[in-house]
MIDOSE-1310 file (N, C-alpha, C; in nm, 2 decimals, decimal comma, always signed):
residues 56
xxxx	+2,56/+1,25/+5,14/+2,45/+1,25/+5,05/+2,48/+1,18/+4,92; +2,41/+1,10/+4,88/+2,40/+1,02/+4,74/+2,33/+1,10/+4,65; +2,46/+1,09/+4,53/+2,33/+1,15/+4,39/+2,24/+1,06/+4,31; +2,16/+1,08/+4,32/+2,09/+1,04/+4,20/+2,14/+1,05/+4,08
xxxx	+2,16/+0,93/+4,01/+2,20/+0,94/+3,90/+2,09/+0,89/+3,80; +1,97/+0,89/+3,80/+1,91/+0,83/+3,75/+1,79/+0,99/+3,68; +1,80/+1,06/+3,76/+1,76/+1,21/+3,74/+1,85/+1,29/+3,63; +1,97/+1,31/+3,59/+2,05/+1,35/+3,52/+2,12/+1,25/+3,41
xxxx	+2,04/+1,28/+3,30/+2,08/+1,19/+3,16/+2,20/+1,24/+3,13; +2,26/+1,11/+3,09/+2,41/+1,16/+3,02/+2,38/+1,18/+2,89; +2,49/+1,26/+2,84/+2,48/+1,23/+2,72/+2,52/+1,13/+2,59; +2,61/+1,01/+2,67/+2,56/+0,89/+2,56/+2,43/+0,82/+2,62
xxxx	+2,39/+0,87/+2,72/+2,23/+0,76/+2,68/+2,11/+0,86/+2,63; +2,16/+0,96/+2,61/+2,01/+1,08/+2,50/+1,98/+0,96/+2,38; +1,94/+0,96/+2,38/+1,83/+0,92/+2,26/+1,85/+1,00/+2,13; +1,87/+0,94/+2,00/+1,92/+1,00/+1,88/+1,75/+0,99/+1,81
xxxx	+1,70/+1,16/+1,79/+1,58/+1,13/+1,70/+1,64/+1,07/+1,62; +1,48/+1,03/+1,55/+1,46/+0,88/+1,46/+1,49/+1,00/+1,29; +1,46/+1,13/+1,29/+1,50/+1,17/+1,18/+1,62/+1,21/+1,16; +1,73/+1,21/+1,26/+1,85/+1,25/+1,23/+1,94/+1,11/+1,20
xxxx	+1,86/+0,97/+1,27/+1,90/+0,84/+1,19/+1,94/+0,83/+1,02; +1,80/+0,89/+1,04/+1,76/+0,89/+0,89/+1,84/+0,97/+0,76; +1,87/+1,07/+0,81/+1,90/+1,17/+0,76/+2,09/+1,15/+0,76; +2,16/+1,09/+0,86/+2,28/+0,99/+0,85/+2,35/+0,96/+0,84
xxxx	+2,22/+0,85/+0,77/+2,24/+0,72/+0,69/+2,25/+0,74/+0,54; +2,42/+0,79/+0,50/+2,38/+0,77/+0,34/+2,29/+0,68/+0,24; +2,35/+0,57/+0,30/+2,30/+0,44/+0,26/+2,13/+0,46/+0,23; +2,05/+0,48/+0,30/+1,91/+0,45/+0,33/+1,87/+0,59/+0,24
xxxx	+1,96/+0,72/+0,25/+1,92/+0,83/+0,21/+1,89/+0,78/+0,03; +1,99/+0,67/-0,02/+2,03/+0,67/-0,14/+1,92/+0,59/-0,18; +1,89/+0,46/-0,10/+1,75/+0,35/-0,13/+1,66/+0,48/-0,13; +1,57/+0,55/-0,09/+1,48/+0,64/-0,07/+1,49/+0,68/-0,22
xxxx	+1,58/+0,72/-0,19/+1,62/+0,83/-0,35/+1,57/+0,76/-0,47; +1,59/+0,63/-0,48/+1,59/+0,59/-0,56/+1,44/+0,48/-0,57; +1,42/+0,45/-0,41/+1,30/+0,36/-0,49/+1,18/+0,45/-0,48; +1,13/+0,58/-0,40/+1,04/+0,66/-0,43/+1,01/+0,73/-0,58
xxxx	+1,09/+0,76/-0,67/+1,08/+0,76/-0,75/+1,03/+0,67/-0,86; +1,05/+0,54/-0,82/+1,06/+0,46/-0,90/+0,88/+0,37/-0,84; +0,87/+0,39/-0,71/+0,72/+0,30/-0,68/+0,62/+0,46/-0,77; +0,66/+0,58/-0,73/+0,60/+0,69/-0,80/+0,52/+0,66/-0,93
xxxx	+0,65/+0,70/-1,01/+0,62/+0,59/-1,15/+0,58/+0,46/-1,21; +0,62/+0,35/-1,14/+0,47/+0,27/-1,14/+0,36/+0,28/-1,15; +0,30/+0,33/-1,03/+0,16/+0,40/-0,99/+0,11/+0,49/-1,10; +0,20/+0,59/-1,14/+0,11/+0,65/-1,26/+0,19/+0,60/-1,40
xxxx	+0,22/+0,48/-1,41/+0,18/+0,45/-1,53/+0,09/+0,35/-1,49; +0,06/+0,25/-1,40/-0,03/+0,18/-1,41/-0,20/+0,27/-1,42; -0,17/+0,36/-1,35/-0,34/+0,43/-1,34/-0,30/+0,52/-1,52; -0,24/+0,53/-1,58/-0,26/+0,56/-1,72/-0,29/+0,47/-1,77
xxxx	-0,23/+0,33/-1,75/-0,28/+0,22/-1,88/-0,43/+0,18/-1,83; -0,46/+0,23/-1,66/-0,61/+0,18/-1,65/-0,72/+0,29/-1,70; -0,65/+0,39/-1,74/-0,76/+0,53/-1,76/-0,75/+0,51/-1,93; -0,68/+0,41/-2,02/-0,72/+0,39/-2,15/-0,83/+0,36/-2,17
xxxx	-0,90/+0,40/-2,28/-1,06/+0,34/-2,33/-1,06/+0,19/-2,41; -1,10/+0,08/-2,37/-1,12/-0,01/-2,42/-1,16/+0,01/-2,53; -1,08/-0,11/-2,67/-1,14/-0,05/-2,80/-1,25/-0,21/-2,84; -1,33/-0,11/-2,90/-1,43/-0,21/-2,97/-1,41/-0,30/-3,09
């Protein structure tokens, strides 16, 4: 009798979730870190300089 091997995943071909990539990856952890804060702040300083009152 022949096994199937196509029925029983090994374990180097499981599949690595995509959040434990993430999670890692110092690297990517550290860009995050750093550019979410930073598009953040943008955004609300731009919607404060748009919420000024035009002066007459």
């Amino acid at each position: 009798m022949v096994e199937d091997t196509n029925s029983v995943p090994n374990d180097s071909e499981e599949r690595v979730p995509i959040m434990q990539q993430i999670l890692d990856n110092p690297f990517l952890l550290l860009f995050i870190g750093v550019a979410m804060p930073t598009v953040f702040y943008i955004v609300w300083g731009v919607m404060e300089i748009v919420t000024i009152p035009i002066a007459k």
